[in-house]
N, C-alpha and C positions, 0 to 999 in steps of 0.2 A: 660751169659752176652757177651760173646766174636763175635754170631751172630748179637746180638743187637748193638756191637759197630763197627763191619764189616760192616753192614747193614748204618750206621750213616757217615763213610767215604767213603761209594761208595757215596751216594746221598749226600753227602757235598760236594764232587770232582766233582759231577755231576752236583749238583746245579751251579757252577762257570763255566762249559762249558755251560750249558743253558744259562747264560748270556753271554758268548763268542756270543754262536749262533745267539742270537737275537741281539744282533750290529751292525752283521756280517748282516743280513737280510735288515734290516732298513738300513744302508751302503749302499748295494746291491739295494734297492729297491727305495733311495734318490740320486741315483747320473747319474750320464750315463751308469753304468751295470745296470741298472735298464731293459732296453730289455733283456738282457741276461739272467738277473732272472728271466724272467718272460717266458722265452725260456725253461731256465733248469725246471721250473714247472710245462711243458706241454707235457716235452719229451714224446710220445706215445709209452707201455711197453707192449706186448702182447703175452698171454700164450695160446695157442692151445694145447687140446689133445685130438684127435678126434672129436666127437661134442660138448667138452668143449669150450669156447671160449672166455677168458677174457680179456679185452682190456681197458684199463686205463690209467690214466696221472700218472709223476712220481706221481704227488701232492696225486693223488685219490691210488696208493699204498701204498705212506707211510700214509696215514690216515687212509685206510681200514685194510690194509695187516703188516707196522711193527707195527701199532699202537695194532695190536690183538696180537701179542707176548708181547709188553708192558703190554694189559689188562690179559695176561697169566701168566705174573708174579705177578700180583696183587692180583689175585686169589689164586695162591701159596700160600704167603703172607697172607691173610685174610684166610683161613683156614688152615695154621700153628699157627695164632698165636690165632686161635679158640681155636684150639685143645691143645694147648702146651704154647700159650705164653701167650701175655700179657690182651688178652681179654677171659682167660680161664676161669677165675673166675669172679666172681658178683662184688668182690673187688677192683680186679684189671681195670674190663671192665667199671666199674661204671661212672667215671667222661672221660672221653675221649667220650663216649658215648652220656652222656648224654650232654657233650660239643659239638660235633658231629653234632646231634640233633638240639641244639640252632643255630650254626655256617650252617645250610642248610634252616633250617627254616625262620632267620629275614631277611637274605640276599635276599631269594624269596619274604617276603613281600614286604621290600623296592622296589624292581625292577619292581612289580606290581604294587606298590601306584602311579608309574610313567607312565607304558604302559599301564595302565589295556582298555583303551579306545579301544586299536591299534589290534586287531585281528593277523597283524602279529608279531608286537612287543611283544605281549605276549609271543611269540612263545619261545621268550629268558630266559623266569624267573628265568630257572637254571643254567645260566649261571654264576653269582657272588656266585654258592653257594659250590665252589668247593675251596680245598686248593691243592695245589704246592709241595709236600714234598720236593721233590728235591731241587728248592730253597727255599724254611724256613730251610730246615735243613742249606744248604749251607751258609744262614748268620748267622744263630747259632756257624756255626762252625767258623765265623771269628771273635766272642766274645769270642774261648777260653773257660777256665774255669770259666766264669762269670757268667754263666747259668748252673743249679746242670743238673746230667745227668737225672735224673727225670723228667726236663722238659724236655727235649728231648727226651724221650721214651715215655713221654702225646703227645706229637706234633706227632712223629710218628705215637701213635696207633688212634689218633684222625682222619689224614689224611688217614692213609688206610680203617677210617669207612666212611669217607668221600670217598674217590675213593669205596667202596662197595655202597654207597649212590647214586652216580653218575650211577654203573652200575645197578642199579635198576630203575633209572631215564630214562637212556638210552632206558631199554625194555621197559617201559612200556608210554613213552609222546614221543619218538622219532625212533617207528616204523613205516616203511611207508606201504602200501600195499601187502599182504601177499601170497606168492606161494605159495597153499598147497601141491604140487607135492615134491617142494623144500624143507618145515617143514615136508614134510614125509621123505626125508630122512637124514632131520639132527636130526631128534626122534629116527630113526635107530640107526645111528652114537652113538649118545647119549648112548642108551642102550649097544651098545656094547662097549662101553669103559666103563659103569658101571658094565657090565658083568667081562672086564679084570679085575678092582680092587676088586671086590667080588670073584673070581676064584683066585686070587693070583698072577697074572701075574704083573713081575716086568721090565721085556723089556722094557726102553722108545721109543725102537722105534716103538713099539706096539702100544704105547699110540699116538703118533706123525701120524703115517702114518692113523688113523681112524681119530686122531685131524686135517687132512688135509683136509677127506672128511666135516670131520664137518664145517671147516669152509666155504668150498667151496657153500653147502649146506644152509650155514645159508647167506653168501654174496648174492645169488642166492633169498634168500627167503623175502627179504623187512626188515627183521631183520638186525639190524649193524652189520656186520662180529665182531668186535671186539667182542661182547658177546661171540662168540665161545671160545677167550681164555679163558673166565671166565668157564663157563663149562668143558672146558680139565681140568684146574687147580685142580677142585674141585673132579675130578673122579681119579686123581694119587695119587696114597697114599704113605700115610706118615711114614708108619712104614711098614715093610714086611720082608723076610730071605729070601738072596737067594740060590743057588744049593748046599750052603755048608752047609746050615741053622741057616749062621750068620746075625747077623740084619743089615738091611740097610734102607735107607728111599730115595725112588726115588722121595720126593718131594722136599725133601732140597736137592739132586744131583741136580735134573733140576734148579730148583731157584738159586744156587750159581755161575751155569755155568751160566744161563741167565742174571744175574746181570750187570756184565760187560757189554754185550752188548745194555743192555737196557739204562744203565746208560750213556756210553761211545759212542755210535752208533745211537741208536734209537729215545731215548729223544732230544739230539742235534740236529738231522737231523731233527724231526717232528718240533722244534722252529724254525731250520730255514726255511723250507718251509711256516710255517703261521703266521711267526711275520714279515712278510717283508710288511709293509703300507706306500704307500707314505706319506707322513706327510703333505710334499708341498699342498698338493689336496686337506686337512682337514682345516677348517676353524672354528674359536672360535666358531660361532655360530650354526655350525654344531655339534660339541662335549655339547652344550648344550640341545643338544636334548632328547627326554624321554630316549634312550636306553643307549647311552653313561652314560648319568648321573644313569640311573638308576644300570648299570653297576657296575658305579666306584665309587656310595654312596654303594652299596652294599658288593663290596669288602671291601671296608675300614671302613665303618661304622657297615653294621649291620654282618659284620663276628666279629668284634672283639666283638658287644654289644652280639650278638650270645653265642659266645663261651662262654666271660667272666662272663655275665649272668646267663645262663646258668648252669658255673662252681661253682660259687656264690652260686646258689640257692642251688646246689646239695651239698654244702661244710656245709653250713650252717642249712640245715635240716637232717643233718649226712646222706648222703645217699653216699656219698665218701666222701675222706680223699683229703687235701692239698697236691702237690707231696712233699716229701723228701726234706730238705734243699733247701726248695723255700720258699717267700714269694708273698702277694696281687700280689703287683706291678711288679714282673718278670711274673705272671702267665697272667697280664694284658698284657705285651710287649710281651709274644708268643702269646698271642688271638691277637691281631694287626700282628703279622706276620703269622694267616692264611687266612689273605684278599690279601699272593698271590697268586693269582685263577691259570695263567698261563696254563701249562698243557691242565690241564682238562676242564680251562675257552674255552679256545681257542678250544680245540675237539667238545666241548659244543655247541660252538657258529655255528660251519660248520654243523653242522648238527640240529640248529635251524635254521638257516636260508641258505639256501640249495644255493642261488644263493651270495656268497659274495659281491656285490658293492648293494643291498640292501638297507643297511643303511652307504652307500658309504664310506666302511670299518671303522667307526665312533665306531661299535663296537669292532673290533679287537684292535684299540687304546685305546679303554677306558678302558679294561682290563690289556692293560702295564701298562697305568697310574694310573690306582685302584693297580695293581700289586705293582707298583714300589713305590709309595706313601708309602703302607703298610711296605714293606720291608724297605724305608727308617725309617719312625718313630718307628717301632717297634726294627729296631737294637740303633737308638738311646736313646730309654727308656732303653734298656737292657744294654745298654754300661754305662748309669749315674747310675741305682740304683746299690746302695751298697748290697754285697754278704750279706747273712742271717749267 
């Protein structure tokens, strides 16, 4: 329990600087530093080594390059809590899963019944279909003990099936054109890092220095570098002895060192680089258009009908259990607070629609506002009903 409630106060502490950040963006992006920001997002950052040659905005590193340490820890995460935690079992993995499921699913219908016309608007549909831990947990944590910790270990394990959902979305609707030079050698890379964990090698920085080619290789290959973290992740293992052949697990060493930084460093920075939207330049009638709406009905609507539905059905044909010291109506106020997409909406969205002014950032708004919407009325249901 004690990782599970470490893990609950970094992304609670973290969720309330992701709100810092994103103020701080919109501030930035609404007033006369608005050139400035728009200056620091284009800083040109370039890594030569020999005929390597990578050259990018700040913007295009932190979305390529910190964002895949982010997707590095996620993977940690979804195959620790495979293997050991809370999605070990059929019991345990049942309703978060099967809420999961709902919560990716209606959210894509809604945003569909809306663009289905638009060839490029489609391109979005998975964009409302993501949750936020960071911030859900973080308004969770400003209700205190009004919510059992039950449901905040369902909200956790729901979101991390959710960001596993996401990276599976990513490979396979949102790779662009493929190098095979480049997939030949991050198939290399690949094997040799599953060679280290089958040989017994506990080195991280064994793991790390093949994890560099790998991502470089997958960046290079049309594939979104972030997937390379999910790969590293998935090849460091979790249990091992080392020179003294006492047991150690280099996958919770990596993960607890990384936490911090992701939570404190990485998340914050990636909000404030892509929630900075002028607002001024957004017009009602532009936010009513298929993608916004489709957006921010989807966040807010069909995540909650998603999830709760979902959870419902699953509750009611015994296929899982109620969490602990919850009832209906608190399970109904966390499904309302996983329509905020954030994060993962926003990663979503840069990489459905490749050129941002687009949909003359209409999307980028409408996902604060699906966001923030959700996280309003969901901490308000959870703050009126009375404890079970």
């Amino acid at each position: 329990m004690k990782i599970i409630e470490d893990f609950i106060k970094k992304e609670s502490a973290s969720g309330i600087l992701l709100m810092v950040a994103t103020v701080l963006a919109l501030i930035f992006s609404n007033s006369p530093l608005s050139g400035w920001y728009q200056s620091f997002l284009h800083i040109p950052v370039e890594i030569r080594v020999g005929a390597l040659h990578l050259d990018k905005s700040l913007y295009h590193w932190v979305n390529d390059g910190l964002m895949a340490i982010f997707f590095l820890l996620i993977g940690l995460e979804v195959k620790r809590e495979i293997l050991e935690g809370h999605l070990s079992s059929i019991g345990q993995a049942a309703l978060p899963v099967i809420a999961a499921v709902g919560g990716m699913a209606i959210p894509a219908v809604i945003y569909l019944m809306f663009n289905q016309g638009d060839p490029i608007a489609v391109n979005g549909w998975a964009i409302p279909t993501a949750t936020d831990i960071a911030f859900a947990l973080g308004i969770l944590s400003l209700l205190g003990n009004r919510v059992p910790i039950s449901l905040k270990i369902f909200l956790m394990a729901l979101a991390i099936i959710d960001d596993l959902g996401a990276i599976i979305i990513i490979a396979l609707f949102y790779t662009a054109e493929l190098s095979m030079i480049s997939v030949a050698v991050a198939v290399l890379a690949l094997v040799v890092l599953i060679a280290l964990n089958k040989f017994g090698v506990t080195r991280k920085a064994a793991y790390f220095i093949v994890g560099a080619v790998l991502w470089v290789s997958v960046l290079k290959s049309g594939v979104h570098a972030t997937l390379a973290g999910v790969a590293l992740a998935f090849t460091i293992p979790l249990t091992a002895k080392d020179e003294n052949n006492r047991p150690i697990s280099p996958l919770k060493e990596i993960e607890h060192n990384l936490h911090f930084w992701v939570a404190f460093l990485i998340l914050p920075l990636f909000a404030f680089v892509n929630a900075g939207v002028n607002i001024g330049q957004i017009s009602f009638s532009q936010m009513a258009g298929s993608v916004p709406l489709g957006i921010i009905l989807g966040l807010f609507i069909g995540k909650q009908l998603g999830v709760f539905g979902f959870s419902w059905f699953a509750i009611k044909f015994k296929l899982a259990k109620l969490p602990k010291d919850s009832n209906w109506v608190q399970l109904y106020g966390v499904s309302i607070l996983t329509g905020i997409g954030f994060t993962m909406s926003l990663f979503i969205s840069s990489l459905a629609f490749k050129d941002d002014s687009v949909f003359q950032y209409t999307d980028k708004l409408a996902i604060l506002v699906g966001s923030f919407i959700s996280g309003i009325v969901g901490y308000l249901m959870l703050k009126t009903v009375k404890k079970t």
